[in-house]
DRENDO-1510 file (C-alpha; in Angstrom, 1 decimal, always signed):
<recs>
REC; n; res; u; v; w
REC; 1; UNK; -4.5; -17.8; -4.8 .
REC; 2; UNK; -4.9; -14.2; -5.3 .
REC; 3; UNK; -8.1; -12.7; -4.1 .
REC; 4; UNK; -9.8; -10.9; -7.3 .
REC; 5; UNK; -12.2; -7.9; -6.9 .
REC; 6; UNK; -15.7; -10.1; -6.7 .
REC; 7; UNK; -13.5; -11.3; -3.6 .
REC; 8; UNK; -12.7; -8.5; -1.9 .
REC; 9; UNK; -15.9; -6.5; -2.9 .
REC; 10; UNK; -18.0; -9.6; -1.3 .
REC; 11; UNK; -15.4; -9.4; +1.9 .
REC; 12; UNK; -16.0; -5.6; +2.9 .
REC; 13; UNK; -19.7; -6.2; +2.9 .
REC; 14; UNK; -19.7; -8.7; +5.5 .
REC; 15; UNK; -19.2; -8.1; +9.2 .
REC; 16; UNK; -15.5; -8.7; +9.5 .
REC; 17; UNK; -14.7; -6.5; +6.6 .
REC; 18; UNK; -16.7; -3.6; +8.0 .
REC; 19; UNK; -14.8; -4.2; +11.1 .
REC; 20; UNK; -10.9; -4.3; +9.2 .
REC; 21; UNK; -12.0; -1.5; +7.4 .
REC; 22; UNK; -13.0; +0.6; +10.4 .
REC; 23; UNK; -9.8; -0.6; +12.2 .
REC; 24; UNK; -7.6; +0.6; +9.5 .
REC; 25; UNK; -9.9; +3.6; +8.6 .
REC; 26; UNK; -8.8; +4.7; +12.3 .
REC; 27; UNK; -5.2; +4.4; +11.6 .
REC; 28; UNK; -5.0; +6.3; +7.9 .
REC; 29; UNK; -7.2; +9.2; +9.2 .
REC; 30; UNK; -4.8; +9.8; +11.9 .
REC; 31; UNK; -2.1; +9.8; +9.6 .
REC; 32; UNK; -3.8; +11.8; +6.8 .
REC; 33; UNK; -6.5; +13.6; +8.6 .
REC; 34; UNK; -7.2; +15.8; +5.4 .
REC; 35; UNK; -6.8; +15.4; +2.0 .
REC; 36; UNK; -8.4; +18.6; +0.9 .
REC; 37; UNK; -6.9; +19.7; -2.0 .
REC; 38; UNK; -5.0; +17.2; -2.7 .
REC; 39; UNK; -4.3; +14.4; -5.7 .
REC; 40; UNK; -4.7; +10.9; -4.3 .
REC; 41; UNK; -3.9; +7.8; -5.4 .
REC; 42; UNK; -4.8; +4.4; -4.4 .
REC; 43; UNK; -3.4; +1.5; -5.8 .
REC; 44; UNK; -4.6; -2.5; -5.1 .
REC; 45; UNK; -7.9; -2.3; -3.7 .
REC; 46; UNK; -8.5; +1.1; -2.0 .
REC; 47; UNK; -12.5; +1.7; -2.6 .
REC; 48; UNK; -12.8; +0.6; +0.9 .
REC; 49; UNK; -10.4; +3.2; +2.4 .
REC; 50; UNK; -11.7; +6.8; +1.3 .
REC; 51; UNK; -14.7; +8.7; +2.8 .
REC; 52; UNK; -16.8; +11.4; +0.4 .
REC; 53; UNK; -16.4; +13.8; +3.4 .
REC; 54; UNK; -12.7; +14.2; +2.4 .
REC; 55; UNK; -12.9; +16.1; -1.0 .
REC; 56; UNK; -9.5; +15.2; -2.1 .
REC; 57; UNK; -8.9; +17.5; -5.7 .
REC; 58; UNK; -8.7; +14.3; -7.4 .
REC; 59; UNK; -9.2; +10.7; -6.8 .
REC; 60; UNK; -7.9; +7.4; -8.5 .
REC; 61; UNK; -8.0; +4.2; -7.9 .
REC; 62; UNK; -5.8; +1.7; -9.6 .
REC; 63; UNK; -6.9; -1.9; -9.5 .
REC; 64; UNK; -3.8; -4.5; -10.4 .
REC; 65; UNK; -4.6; -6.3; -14.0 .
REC; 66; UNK; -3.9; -9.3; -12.0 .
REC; 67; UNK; -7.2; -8.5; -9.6 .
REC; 68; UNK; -9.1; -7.1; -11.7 .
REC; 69; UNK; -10.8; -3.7; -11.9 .
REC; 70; UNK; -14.6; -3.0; -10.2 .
REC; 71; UNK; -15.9; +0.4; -11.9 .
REC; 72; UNK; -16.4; +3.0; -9.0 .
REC; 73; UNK; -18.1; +5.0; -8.7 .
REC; 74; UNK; -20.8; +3.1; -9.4 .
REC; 75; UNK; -22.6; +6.4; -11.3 .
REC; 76; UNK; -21.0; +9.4; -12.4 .
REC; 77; UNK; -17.7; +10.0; -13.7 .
REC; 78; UNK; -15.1; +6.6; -13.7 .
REC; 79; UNK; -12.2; +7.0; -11.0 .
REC; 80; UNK; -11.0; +3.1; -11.2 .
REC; 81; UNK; -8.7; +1.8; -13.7 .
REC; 82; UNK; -6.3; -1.5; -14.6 .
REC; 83; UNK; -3.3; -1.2; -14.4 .
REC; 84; UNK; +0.2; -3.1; -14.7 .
REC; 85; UNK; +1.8; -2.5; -11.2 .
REC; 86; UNK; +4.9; -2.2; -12.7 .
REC; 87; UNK; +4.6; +0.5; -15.2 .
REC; 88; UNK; +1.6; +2.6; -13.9 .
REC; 89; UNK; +0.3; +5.0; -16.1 .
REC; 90; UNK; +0.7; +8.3; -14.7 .
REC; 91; UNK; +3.0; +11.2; -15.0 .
REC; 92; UNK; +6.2; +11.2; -12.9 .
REC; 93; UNK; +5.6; +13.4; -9.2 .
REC; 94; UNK; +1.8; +13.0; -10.5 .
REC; 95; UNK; +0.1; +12.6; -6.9 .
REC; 96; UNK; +0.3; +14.1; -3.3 .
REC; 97; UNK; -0.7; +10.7; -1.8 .
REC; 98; UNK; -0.4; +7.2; -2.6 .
REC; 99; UNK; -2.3; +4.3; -0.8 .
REC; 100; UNK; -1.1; +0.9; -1.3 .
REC; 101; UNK; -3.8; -2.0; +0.1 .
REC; 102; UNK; -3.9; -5.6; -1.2 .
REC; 103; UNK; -1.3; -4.5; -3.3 .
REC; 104; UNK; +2.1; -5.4; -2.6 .
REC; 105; UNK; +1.6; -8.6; -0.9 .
REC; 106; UNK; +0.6; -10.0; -4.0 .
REC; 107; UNK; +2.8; -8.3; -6.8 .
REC; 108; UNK; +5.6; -10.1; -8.5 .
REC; 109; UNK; +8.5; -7.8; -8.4 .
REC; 110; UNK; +8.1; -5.5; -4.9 .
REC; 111; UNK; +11.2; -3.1; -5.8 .
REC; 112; UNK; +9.8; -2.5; -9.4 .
REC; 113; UNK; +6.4; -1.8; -8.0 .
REC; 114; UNK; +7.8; +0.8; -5.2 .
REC; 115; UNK; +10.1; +2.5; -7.5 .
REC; 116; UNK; +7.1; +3.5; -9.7 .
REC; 117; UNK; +5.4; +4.8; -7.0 .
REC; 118; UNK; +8.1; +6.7; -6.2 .
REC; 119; UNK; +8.5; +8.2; -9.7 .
REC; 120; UNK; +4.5; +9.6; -9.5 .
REC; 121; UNK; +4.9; +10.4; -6.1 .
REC; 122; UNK; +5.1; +14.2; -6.0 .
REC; 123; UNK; +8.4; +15.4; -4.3 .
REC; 124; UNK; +6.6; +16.7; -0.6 .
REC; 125; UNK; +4.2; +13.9; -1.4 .
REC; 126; UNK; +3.6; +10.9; +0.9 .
REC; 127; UNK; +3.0; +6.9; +0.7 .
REC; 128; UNK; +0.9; +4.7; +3.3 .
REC; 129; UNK; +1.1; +0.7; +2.6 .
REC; 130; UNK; -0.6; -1.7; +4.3 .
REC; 131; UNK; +0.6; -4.9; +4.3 .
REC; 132; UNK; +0.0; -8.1; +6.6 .
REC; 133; UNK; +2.1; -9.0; +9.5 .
REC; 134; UNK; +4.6; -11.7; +9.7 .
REC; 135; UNK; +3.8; -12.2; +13.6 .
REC; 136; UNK; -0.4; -11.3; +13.1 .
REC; 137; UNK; -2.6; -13.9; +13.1 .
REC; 138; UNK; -4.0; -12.5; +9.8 .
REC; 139; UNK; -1.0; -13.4; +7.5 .
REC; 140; UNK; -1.5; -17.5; +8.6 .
REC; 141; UNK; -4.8; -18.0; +7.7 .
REC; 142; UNK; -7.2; -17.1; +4.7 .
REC; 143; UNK; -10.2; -15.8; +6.3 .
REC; 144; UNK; -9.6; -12.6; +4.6 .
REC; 145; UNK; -7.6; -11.2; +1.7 .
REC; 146; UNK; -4.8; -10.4; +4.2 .
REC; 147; UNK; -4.0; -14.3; +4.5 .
REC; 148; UNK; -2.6; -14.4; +0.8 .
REC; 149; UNK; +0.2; -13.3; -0.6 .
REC; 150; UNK; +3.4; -11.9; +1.2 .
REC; 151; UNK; +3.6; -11.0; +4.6 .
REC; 152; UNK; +6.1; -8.4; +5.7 .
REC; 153; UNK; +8.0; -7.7; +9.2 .
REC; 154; UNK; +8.6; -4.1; +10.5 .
REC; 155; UNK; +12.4; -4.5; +9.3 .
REC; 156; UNK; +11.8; -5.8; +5.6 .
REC; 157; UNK; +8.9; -2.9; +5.2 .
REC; 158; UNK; +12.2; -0.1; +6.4 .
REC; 159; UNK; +14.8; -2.1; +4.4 .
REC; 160; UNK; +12.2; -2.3; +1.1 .
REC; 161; UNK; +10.9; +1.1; +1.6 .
REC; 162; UNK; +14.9; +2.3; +1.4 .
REC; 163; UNK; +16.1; +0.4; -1.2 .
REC; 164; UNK; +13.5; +2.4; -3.1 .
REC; 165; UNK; +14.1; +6.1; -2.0 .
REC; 166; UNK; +11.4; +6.2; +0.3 .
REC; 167; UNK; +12.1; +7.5; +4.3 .
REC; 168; UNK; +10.2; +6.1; +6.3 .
REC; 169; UNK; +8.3; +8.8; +9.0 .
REC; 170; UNK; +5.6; +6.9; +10.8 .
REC; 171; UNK; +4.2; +3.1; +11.9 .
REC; 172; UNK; +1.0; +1.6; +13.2 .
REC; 173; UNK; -0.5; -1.1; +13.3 .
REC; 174; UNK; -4.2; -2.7; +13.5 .
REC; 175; UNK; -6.3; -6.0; +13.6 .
REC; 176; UNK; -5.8; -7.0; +16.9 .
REC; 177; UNK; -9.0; -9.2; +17.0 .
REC; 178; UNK; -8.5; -12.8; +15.3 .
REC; 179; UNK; -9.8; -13.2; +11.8 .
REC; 180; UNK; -12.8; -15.0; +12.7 .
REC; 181; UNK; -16.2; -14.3; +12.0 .
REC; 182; UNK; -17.5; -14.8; +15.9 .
REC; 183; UNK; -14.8; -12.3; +17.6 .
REC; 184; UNK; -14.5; -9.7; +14.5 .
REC; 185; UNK; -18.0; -7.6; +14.7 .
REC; 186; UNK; -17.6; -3.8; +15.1 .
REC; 187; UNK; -17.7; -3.4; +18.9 .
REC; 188; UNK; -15.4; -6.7; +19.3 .
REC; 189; UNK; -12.9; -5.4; +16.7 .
REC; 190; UNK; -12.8; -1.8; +18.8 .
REC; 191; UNK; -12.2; -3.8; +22.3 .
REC; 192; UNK; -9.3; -6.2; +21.1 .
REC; 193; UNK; -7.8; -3.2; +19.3 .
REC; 194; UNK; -7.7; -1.1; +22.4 .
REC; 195; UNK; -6.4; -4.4; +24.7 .
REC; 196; UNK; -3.8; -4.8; +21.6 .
REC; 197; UNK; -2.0; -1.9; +21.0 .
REC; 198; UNK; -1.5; -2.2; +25.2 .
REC; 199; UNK; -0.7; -5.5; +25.8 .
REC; 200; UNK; +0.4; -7.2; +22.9 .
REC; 201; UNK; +1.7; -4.3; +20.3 .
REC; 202; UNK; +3.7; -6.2; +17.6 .
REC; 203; UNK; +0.7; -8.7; +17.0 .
REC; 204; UNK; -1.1; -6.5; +15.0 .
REC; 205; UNK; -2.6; -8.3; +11.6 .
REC; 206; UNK; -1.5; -5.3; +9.3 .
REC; 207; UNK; +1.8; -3.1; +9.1 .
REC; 208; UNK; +0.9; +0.4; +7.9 .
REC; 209; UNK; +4.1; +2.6; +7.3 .
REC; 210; UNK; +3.6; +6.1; +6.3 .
REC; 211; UNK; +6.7; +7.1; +3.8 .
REC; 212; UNK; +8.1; +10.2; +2.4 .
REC; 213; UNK; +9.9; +10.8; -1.6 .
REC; 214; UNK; +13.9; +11.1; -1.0 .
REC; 215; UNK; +15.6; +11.7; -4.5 .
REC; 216; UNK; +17.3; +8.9; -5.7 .
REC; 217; UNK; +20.9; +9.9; -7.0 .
REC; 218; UNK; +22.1; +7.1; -9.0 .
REC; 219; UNK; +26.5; +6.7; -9.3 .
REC; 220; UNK; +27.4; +7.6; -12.6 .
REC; 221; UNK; +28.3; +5.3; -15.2 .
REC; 222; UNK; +32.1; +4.8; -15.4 .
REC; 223; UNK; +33.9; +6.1; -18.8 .
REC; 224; UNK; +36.0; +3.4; -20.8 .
REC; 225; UNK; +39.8; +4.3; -20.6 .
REC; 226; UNK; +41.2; +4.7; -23.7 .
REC; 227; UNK; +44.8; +3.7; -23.9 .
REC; 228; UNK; +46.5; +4.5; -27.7 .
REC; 229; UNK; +47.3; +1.6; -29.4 .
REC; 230; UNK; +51.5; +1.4; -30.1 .
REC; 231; UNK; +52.8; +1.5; -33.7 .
REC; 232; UNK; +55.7; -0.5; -34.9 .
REC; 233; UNK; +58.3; +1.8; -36.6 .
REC; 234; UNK; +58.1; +1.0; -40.4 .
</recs>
């Protein structure tokens, strides 16, 4: 069953959800070390995932109707929203950077989902999802959100990412530790992730690929042949 937002919210307050979101945290600021000035976008679950030191121009999170929506901020101005994953509702080349967590795992139609993120996505703009691993230990049980759903490998992530216009530029991955409550505090989850990406690099729990807009030129529709019909002489 698909984790909803009193899920996830009560999952990042515990220990283990401090600890994933420090171990991904690590991997998305290396990838997007700024985003100063920029229109972001997260869609799933991405309060988590964005730090107030990083002033991006604008900020919106999009929650799946499917989850549900959590209002955040909790004071001030709205960012979050619901929204239908399939038919998002933002301008096309809308936003410099898209985040998809506990997203695509769980949506219904993965193409139709990507190919709207690659309509808002602006054309120099770029795309991180995270998704659990097919080989992790995360994807096979349900100790967190990232044992529901879909799990991806590296080569259905490229293929999917493709098939959508999207190149991809750059991989990682994270949660080394085992999704258990006695191994996965914050100093544990820093040690196995170290002795991971080392020894045992495609055991990671999450895929995160970083992907760039390509245009998308569809082959034009082929024109009927007319032939003229014959006439009898009278």
């Amino acid at each position: 069953m698909q984790p909803n937002v009193a899920d996830l919210e009560e999952f990042y307050r515990s220990v283990p959800g401090k600890a994933v979101q420090a171990m991904i945290m690590r991997r998305l600021t290396a990838l997007w070390p700024d985003l100063c000035g920029l229109d972001v976008l997260a869609v799933g679950y991405g309060i988590p995932y964005f730090k107030d030191d990083q002033a991006p121009r604008r900020l919106t999170l999009a929650m799946p109707a499917r989850q549900g929506v959590e209002q955040w901020p909790a004071s001030g101005g709205v960012k979050s929203l619901l929204v239908d994953d399939e038919a998002l509702p933002f301008g096309e080349a809308a936003f410099d950077r898209v985040l998809v967590v506990h997203g695509l795992e769980e949506s219904r139609a993965p193409v139709n989902f990507l190919m709207e993120v690659h309509r808002i996505l602006a054309p120099q703009g770029k795309v991180v999802c995270v998704v659990p691993n097919r080989t992790g230990l995360w994807a096979h049980l349900d100790a967190s959100p990232f044992g529901h759903g879909r799990a991806y490998s590296r080569g259905q992530m490229r293929r999917l990412m493709r098939d959508c216009g999207l190149q991809t530029c750059a991989w990682a991955k994270a949660l080394y530790a085992p999704p258990t409550r006695f191994t996965v505090s914050l100093s544990a989850a820093q040690a196995w992730e170290q002795a991971g990406e080392r020894l045992w690099p495609a055991f990671g729990g999450v895929i995160m690929v970083e992907a760039s807009k390509q245009v998308l030129v569809r082959p034009p529709t082929s024109r009927p042949l007319l032939i003229p019909a014959l006439r009898s002489n009278p």
